[in-house]
N, C-alpha and C positions, 0 to 999 in steps of 0.2 A: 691442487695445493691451494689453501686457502690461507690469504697471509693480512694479518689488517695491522697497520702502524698507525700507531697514536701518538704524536708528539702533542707534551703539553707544554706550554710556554706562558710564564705568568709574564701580564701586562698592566702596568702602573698596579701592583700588588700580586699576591698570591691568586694565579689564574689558570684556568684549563685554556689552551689553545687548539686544535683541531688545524694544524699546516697543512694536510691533503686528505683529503676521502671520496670514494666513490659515488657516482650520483645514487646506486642505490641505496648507501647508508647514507639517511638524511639528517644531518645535523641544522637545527633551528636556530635562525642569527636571534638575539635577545639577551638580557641581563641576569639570566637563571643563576643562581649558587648553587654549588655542587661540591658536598662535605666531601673533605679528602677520603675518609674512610670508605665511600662511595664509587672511586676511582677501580677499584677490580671489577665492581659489579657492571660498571660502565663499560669497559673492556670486555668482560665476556659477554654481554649484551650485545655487542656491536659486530664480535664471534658467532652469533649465530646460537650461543650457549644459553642453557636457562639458570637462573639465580634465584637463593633459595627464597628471597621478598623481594617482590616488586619495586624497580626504582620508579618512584612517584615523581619523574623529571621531566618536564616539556622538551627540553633540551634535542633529545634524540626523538626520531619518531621509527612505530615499526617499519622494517624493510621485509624485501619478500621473502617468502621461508626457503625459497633454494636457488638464492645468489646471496653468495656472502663474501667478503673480504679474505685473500688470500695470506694477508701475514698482518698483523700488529704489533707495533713497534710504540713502544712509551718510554720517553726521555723524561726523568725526573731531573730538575735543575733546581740547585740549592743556594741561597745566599744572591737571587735575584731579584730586585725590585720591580727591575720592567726590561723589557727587551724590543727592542727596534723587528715587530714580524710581519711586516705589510700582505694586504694579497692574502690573509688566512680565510679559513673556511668559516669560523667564528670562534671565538672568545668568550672565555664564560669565568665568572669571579667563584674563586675556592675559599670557600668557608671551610672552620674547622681543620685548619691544617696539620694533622695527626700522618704520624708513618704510616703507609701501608705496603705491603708487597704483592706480588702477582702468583702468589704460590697456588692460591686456591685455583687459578686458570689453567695452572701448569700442570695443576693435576691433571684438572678434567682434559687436556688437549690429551695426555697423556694416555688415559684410561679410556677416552675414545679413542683414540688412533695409534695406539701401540704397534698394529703390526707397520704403518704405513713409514712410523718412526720421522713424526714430524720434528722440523728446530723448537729449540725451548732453550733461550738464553738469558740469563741474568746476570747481568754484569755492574758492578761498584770499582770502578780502577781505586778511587783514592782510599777505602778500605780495602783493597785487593782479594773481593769478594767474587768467586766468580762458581756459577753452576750453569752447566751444561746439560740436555737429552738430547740425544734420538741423531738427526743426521748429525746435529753440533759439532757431536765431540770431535769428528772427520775434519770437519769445514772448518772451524774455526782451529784446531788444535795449534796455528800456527800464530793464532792471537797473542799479542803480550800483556802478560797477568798481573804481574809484582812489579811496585812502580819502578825498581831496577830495570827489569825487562825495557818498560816502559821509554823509560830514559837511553836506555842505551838503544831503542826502537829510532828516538828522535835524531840520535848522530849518523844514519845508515841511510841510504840511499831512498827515496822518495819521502821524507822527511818533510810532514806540513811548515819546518823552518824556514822551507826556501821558496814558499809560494807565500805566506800567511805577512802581513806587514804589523810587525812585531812593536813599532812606535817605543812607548817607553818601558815595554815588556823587555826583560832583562832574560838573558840565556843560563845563567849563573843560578841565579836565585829560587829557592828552593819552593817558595808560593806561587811561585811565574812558571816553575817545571812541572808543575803538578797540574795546572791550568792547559799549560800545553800538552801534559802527554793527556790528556783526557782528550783533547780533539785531535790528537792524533790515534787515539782508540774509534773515532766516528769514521777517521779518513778509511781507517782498517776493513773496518767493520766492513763499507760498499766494496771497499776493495776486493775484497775476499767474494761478495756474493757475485762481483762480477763475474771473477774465475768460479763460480759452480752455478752458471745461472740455471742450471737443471731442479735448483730448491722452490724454484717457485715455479715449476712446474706438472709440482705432485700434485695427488689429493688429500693432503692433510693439511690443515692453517698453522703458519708458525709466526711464533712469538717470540718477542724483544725486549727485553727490561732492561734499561739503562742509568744508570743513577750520577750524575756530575758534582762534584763539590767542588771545583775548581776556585769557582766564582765566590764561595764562601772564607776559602784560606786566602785571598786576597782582600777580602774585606778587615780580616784578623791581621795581615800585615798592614798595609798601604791606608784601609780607612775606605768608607763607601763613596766621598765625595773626590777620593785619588784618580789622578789620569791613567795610574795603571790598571784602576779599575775599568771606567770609562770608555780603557779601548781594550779591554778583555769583552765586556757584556757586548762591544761592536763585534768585535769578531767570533763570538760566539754564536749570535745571533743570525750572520752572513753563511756560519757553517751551519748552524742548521736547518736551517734551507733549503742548503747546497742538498743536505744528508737526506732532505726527505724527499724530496727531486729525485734523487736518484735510487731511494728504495721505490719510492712510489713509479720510479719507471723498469724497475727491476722485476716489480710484480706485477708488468703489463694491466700498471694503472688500477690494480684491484688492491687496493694495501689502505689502512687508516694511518695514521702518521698525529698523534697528539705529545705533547709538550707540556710539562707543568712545573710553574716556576713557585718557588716559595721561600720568600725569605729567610725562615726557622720554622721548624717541626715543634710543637705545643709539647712533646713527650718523644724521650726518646724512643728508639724502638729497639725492642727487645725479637733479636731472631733465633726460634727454637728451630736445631738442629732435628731434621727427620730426612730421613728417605723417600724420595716417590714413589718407588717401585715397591716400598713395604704398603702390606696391604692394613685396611684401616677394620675393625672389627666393631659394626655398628649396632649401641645396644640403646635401649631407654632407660634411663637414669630411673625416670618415674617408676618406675616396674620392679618389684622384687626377685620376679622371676627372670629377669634376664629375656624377656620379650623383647620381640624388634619394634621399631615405628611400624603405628598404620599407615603412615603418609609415606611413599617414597616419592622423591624429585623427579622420575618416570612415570611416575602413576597418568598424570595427562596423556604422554605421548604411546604408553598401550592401551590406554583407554582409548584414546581417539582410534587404532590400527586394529582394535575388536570390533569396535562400534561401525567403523566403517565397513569392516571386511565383511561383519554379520548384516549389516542393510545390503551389500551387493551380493549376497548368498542367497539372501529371502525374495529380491529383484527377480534373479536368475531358475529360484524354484516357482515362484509365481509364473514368470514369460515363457517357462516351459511347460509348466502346467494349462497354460492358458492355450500355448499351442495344442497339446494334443488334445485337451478339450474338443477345440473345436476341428480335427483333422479330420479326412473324412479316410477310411481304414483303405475302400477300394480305391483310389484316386492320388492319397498322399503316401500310403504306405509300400514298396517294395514287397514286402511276404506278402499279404491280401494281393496285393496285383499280378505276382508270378501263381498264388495257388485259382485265383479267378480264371487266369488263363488256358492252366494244366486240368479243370475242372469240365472248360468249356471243350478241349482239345477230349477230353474224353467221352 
């Protein structure tokens, strides 16, 4: 099971954070910018997956081609200015901060690992967005979705109410419940992969999309420079820590874990309704006739698995040729050494 978590977490503005990742995936400390639009291709880069352009980013360097990160997990955090995240792997300033989603990842995880039936979760509590694949639907089915759920999640029994210190966060108020049941959707989330630690066990990588506005409908009540803000983005920032700690020890330390914080999105984001599992009929526009691409997104990786397989064929007729070249028939050969014998016996 290959699982890579990304938490991104903006700091003193709109930023990519990087809270845990494996030494083999190596993220480079420095001041790189890195366009939101950017942000999937970054993730399945770090998956192990190929993308259809090059990200032209110093940021990440290649890792090996056959260790990869077990699950990735990316918290998208809305209406943050900056967050208190010591101790990260590095921090990186996001430019262009446009919506994007993880759909195009979701595919590919999908359409390669179908039969293995890896997690693939996207979750939005405060729009009560939520899509599930593959072991998901099992493991998580006990998630709460709708922020009723959600609320009525927080009065029951392990309830972040009674650990979290709540200061001038109000229990009542309907910007302050929305803020809370979102971290109580994080406490959830480890919860649950405690009870199945068998998911990070497989061989497929699975994936986490997370998206929080909490911290946004607080700014729309109370005001950015409010104490109810002030100790929201604290304890925000102490949970998600807590949160990547313990995926990142759930997935015996092979998990990326990034964070990204952004004040407001430049455009809103428009999401078209499709199915994963519908299959996609790829043609070229340019062509009258309904021809396919020359180029397919595989062409390198059969190309390399001919080219290799055809040098180790040509290897193996040459070394064999060369031996019986020079064999000698009565000495190295079986038949010539039994008929010399039955020759001489006559």
């Amino acid at each position: 099971d290959y699982v890579l978590i990304l938490i991104l977490i903006g700091v003193n503005g709109d930023s990519l954070t990087i809270l845990q990742s494996p030494d083999y995936v190596s993220f480079q400390k420095g001041d790189w910018p890195i366009s939101g639009e950017k942000i999937p291709d970054l993730v399945a880069l770090t998956m192990g997956f190929s993308v259809k352009e090059d990200l032209s980013w110093p940021g990440l360097k290649a890792g090996p081609l056959f260790q990869r990160p077990r699950a990735n997990v990316l918290v998208v955090v809305r209406g943050a200015d900056s967050l208190a995240l010591p101790q990260s792997v590095a921090s990186y300033p996001l430019e262009n901060p446009v919506p994007f989603t993880l759909d195009s990842v979701a595919e590919t995880v999908h359409s390669l690992f179908a039969e293995d039936t890896p997690v693939v979760l996207q979750l939005a509590p405060s729009e009560e967005r939520l899509y599930m694949l593959g072991k998901a639907n099992a493991v998580f089915e006990e998630l709460p979705v709708t922020l009723q759920q959600i609320r009525a999640r927080l009065s029951q029994d392990g309830s972040v109410l009674a650990s979290l210190p709540l200061n001038s966060l109000s229990r009542n108020a309907e910007a302050d419940l929305l803020f809370l049941s979102e971290v109580q959707v994080l406490h959830d989330i480890t919860a649950l992969l405690q009870r199945h630690r068998h998911l990070a066990k497989d061989h497929s990588p699975d994936l986490y999309s997370l998206e929080l506005s909490g911290l946004e409908e607080l700014i729309r009540r109370y005001g950015a420079d409010s104490q109810q803000y002030r100790d929201a983005t604290a304890i925000l920032a102490s949970v998600l820590i807590k949160f990547a700690e313990d995926v990142y020890g759930l997935y015996g330390n092979s998990a990326v874990v990034e964070v990204v914080t952004v004040k407001r999105f430049e455009a809103p984001l428009t999401r078209k309704s499709r199915s994963i599992l519908e299959s996609k009929q790829i043609g070229n526009p340019d062509s009258p006739f309904n021809l396919a691409y020359k180029y397919n997104l595989n062409y390198a990786v059969v190309f390399n698995i001919v080219l290799w397989l055809m040098i180790a064929l040509a290897l193996a007729v040459i070394a064999t040729s060369y031996v019986m070249w020079n064999m000698d028939p009565g000495y190295d050969s079986i038949i010539y050494r039994m008929t010399n014998q039955k020759i001489r016996m006559d």
